[in-house]
C-alpha positions as CSV (number, residue, x, y, z in Angstrom):
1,X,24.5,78.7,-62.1
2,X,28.0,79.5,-63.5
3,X,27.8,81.1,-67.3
4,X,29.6,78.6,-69.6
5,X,32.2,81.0,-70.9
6,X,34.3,79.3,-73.9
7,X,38.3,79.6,-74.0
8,X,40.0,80.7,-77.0
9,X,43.3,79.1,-77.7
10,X,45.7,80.4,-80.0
11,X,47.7,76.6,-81.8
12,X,50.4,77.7,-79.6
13,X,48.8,77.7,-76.4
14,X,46.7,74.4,-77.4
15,X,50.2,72.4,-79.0
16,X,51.5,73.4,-75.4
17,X,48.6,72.1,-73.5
18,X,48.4,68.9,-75.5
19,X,52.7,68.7,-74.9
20,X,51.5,69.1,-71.2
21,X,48.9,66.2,-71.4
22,X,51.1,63.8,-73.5
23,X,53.7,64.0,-71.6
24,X,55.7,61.1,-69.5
25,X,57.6,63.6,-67.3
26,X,54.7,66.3,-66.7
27,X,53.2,66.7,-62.6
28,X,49.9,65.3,-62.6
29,X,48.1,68.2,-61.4
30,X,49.5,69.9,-64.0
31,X,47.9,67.3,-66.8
32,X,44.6,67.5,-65.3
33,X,44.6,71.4,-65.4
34,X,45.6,71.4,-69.2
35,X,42.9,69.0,-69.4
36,X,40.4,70.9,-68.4
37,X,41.2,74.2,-70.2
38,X,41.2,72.1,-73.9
39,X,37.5,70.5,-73.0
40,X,36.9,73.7,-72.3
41,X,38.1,74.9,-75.3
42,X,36.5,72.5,-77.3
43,X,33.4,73.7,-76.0
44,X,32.1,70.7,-73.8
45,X,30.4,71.3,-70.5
46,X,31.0,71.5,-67.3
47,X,29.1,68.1,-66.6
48,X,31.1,66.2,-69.0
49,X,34.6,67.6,-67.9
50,X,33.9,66.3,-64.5
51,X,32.9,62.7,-65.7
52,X,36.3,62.9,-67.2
53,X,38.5,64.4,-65.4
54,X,37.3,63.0,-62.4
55,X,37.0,66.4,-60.6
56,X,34.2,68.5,-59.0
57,X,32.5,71.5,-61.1
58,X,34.3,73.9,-58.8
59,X,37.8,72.9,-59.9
60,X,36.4,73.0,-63.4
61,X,35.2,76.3,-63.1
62,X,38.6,77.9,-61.3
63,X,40.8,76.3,-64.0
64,X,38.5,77.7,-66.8
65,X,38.6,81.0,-65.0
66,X,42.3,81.0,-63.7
67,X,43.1,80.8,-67.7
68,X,40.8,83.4,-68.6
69,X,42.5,85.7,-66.5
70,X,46.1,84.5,-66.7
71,X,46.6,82.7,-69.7
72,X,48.4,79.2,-70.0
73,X,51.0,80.0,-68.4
74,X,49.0,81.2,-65.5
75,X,47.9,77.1,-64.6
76,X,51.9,76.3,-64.1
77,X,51.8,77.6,-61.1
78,X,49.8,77.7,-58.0
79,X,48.1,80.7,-56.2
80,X,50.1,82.1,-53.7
81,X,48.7,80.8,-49.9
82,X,49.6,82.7,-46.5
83,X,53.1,81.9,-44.6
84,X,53.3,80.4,-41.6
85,X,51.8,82.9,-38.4
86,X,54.2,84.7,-37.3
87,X,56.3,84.3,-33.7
88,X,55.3,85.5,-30.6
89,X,57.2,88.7,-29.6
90,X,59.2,89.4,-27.1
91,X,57.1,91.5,-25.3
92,X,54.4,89.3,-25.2
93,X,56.6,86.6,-23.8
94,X,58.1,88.8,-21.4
95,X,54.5,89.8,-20.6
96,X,53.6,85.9,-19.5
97,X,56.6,85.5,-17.8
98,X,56.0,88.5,-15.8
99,X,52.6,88.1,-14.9
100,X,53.7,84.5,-13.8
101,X,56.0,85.3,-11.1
102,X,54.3,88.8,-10.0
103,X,51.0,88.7,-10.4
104,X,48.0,86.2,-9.2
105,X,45.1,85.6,-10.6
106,X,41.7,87.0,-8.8
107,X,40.4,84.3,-6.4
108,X,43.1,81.8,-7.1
109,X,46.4,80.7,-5.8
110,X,48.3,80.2,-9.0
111,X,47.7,80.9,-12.8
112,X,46.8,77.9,-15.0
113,X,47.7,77.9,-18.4
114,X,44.2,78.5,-19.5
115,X,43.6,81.5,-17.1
116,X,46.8,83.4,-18.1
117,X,46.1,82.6,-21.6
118,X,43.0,84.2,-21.8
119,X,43.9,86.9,-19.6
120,X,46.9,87.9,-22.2
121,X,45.6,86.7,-25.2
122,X,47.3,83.6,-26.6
123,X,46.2,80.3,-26.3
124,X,46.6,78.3,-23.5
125,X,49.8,75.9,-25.8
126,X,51.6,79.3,-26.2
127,X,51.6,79.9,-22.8
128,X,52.7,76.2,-21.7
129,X,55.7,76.6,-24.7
130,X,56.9,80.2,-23.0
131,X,56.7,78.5,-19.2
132,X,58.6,75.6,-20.6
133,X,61.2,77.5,-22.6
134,X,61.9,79.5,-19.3
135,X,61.8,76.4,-16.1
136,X,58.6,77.7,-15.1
137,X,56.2,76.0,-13.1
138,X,53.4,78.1,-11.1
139,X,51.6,75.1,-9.4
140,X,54.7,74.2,-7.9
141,X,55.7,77.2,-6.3
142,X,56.7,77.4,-2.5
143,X,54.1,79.9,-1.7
144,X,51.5,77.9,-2.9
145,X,52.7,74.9,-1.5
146,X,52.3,75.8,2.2
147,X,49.5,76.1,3.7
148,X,48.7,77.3,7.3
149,X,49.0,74.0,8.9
150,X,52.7,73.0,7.4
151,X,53.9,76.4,9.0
């Protein structure tokens, strides 16, 4: 189980809080995180800051600790998450649209989505995405089309 480490607040940091809380104008998310960091401060537990705040013991326990290590100011803002991934490269695209019109697959007419996928390394959408971008469509080719009885 977590320690139940206390917060000191200076009167400063608490008026703030407490500005925070009482406020008509303040987000929401950051009321309840002011919230939690004054029952904290005053010393209740973690049991009864979830029956009132309505929030689970590990949100308690991050906001408690997020203060600890950042201060007041440190609940204003979030943590920073990961950006979106990043685009496929040219080279890789170039490499899909090459294999696509050169190459075929062992024991197989045509490349699926699926097969060229895993045989580059993308997933099977990426690959559809770069064939559409570019016209391509490899079950629809000529070659594949006739057999040896339309010849």
């Amino acid at each position: 189980m977590e320690s139940e480490a206390s917060i000191q607040l200076s009167p400063e940091d608490r008026a703030r809080l407490e500005g925070w809380v009482a406020g008509r104008n303040t987000p929401q998310k950051l009321v309840w995180r002011a919230r939690v960091v004054l029952m904290w401060a005053q010393g209740a537990g973690v049991t009864e800051i979830v029956r009132a705040t309505g929030k689970t013991k590990r949100t308690a326990y991050r906001w408690r600790d997020h203060c600890l290590a950042r201060g007041v100011a440190g609940l204003e803002r979030d943590a920073p998450r990961p950006g979106r991934k990043p685009p496929l490269t040219a080279a890789a695209i170039e490499r899909v649209v090459n294999m696509t019109l050169s190459e075929k697959p062992p024991a197989s007419t045509h490349w699926s989505a699926r097969k060229l996928a895993k045989a580059v390394g993308l997933s099977h959408s990426s690959v559809q995405r770069i064939w559409a971008a570019h016209g391509l469509n490899p079950h629809r080719s000529p070659a594949w089309r006739l057999g040896l009885d339309c010849q």
